[in-house]
N, C-alpha and C positions, 0 to 999 in steps of 0.2 A: 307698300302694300298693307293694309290694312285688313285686321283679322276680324273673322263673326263673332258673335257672342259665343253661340257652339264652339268654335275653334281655341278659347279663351279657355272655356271649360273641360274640354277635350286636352289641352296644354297642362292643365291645371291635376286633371285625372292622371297622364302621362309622369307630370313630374311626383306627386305622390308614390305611383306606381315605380318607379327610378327609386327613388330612395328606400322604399321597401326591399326590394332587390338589391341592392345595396347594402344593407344591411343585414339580411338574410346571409348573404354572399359571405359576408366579411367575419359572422357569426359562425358559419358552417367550415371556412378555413381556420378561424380560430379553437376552434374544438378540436378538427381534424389534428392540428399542430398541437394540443396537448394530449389526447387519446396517444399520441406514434409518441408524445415524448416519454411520458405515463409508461408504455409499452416497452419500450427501449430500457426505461430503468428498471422494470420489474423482468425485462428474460434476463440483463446482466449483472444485476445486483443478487439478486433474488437466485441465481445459477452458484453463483459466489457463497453465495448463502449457503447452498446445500449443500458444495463440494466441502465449506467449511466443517458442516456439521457431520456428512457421512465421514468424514479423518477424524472426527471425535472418536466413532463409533467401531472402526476400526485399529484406531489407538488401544480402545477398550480390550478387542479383540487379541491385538498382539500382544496387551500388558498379561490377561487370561494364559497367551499361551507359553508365556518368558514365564509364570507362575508356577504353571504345570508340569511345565519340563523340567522344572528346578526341584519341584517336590517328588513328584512321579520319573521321571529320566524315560519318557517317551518319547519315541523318537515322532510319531505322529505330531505330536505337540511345535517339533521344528518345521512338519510342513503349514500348521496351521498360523505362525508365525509369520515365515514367509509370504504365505499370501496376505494376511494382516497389511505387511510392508507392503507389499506391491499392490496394492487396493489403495493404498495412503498416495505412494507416489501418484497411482492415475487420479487420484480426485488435485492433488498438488498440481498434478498439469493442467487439468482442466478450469481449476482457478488461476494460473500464470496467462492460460488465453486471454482471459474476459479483464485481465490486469489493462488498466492505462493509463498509469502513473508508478513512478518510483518507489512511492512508500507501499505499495501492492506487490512488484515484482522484489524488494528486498528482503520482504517478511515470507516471503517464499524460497528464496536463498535461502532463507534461516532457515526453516522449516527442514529445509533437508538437506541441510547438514544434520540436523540436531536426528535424525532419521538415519541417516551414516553413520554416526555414535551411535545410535542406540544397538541396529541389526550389529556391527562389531564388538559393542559389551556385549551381545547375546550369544556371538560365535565364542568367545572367549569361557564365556559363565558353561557353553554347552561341554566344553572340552575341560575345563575345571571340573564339571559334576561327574563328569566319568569316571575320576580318578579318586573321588573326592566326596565324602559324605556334609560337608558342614553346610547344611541350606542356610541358616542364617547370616553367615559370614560371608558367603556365597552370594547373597541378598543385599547382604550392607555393602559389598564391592561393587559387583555389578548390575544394582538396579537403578541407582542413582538417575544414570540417563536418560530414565523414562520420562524424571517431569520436565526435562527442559521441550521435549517433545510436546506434552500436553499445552504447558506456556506456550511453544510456538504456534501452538492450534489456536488455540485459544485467539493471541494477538490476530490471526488469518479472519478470525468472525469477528472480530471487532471491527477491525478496519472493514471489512463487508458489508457490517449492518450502518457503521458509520456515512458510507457513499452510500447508500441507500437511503440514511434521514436526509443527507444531504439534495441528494436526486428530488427526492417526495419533495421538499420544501420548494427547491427549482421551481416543479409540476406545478405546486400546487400556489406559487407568488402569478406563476403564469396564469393562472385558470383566474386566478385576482383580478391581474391586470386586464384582461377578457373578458370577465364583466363587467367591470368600471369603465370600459371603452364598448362596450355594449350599452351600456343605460346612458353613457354622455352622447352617443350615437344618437341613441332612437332619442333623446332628450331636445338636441341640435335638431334633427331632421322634425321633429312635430313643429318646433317653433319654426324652423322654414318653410314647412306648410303652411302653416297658421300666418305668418309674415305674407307669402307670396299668396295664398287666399285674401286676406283683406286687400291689396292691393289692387288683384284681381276685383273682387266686390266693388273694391272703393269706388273702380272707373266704372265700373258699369252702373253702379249707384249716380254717380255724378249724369253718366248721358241720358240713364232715364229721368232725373229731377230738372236735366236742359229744356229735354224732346219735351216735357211735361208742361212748364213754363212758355216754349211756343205754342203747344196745343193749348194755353187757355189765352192765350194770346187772338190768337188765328178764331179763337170761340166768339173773342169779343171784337171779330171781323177787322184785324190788323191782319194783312195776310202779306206784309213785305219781310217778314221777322223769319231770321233764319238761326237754327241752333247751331253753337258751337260744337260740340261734340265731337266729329269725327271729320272735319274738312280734306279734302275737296270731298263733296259728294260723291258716293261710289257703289255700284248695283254689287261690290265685292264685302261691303262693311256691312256689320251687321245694324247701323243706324243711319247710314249713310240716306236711303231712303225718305228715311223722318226727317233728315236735314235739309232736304231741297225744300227751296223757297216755296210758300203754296201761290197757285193761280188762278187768278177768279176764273169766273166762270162764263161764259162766252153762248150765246146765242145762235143758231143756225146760221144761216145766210136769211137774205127778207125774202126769198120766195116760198121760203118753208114758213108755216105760220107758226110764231113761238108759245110752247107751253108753259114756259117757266118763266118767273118773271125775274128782270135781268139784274 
């Protein structure tokens, strides 16, 4: 079966139209896939992040109130303490969640152990100052445990912000590789338009320079010459038409009188 010219050109719009799509398509999942990935690193990295830094802040807080209690002997000072710790342990949890690897949930082990030293050098230092006037010495015993505490905080946001450059880099090799298969994309698909248009052109160039060639053929009253172009002749092609052989031209019958001469 043989196609029209329309039909050639309609093929031709369709397969354009295919590759557009196509690449829109492939452009619009590839975003999609780095936005979710992008988003995934920044609620658990970035969650990690803050649990880290509010334990800073409440480290602050409990080192304030081990200070207080030791200069001043109030007892308020032990509940402000307290909560101190237990502010620290809920952000330590909420960082052990978002943990998904080894070197994350160890440094959280650490963490509070080094938190169990410290609230027990505190029980201890509380029950000395009772007894006992010497803050300094009181200090140089049992404050010690506080930095290994701060260290432990400390290494928790390291490792946090560390799988966070990590993550971002992932994101961002990916958003790379996503446009460099974006541009060899749409790069590829213009040249197989461009490819599959001359092609297109080419043939339909070739049966108009045929059809053309019998038409001056046929001019210079050869009328047995028939074009190559689209054989068998066919009222379905769109030259099939111009290809049938031409016929002269034929006279009445002799009872009608002829006007044309023959």
């Amino acid at each position: 079966m043989r196609i029209r010219l329309s039909g050639k050109l309609y093929a031709l719009a369709g397969i354009m139209t295919a590759l557009v799509m196509v690449g829109a398509i492939t452009g619009y999942f590839g975003i999609m896939q780095a936005v979710n990935s992008f988003s995934a690193l920044v609620n658990q990295e970035e969650e990690q992040v803050r649990s880290a830094l509010k334990s800073q802040v409440q480290y602050g807080l409990a080192v304030r109130a081990f200070k207080n209690y030791l200069i001043r002997k109030d007892a308020k000072y032990i509940q402000e303490f307290d909560q101190a710790m237990a502010a620290m342990t809920v952000e330590l949890d909420a960082y052990v969640r978002l943990a998904d690897n080894a070197e994350e949930r160890d440094a959280v082990n650490q963490a509070r152990q080094t938190l169990v030293d410290y609230e027990q050098s505190f029980r201890e230092m509380s029950k000395l100052r009772e007894t006992s006037g010497e803050i300094q010495a009181i200090d140089k015993t049992f404050g010690r445990p506080a930095a290994p505490v701060y260290a432990a905080i400390l290494v928790l946001d390291g490792i946090a912000k560390k799988q966070y450059d990590a993550g971002y880099q992932q994101v961002e090799g990916l958003s790379h590789q996503l446009g460099v298969f974006l541009i060899v994309g749409g790069v590829l698909g213009i040249a197989l338009i461009i490819v599959i248009s001359y092609l297109i052109i080419r043939r339909i160039l070739l049966a108009i320079r045929s059809v053309t060639a019998v038409a001056s053929q046929v001019a210079e009253r050869n009328l047995t010459v028939q074009a190559d172009v689209c054989p068998p002749p066919s009222p379905t092609s769109g030259c099939g038409w111009m290809s049938k052989p031409a016929r002269p031209h034929r006279c009445p019958p002799p009872r009608h009188r002829c006007r044309r001469r023959c």
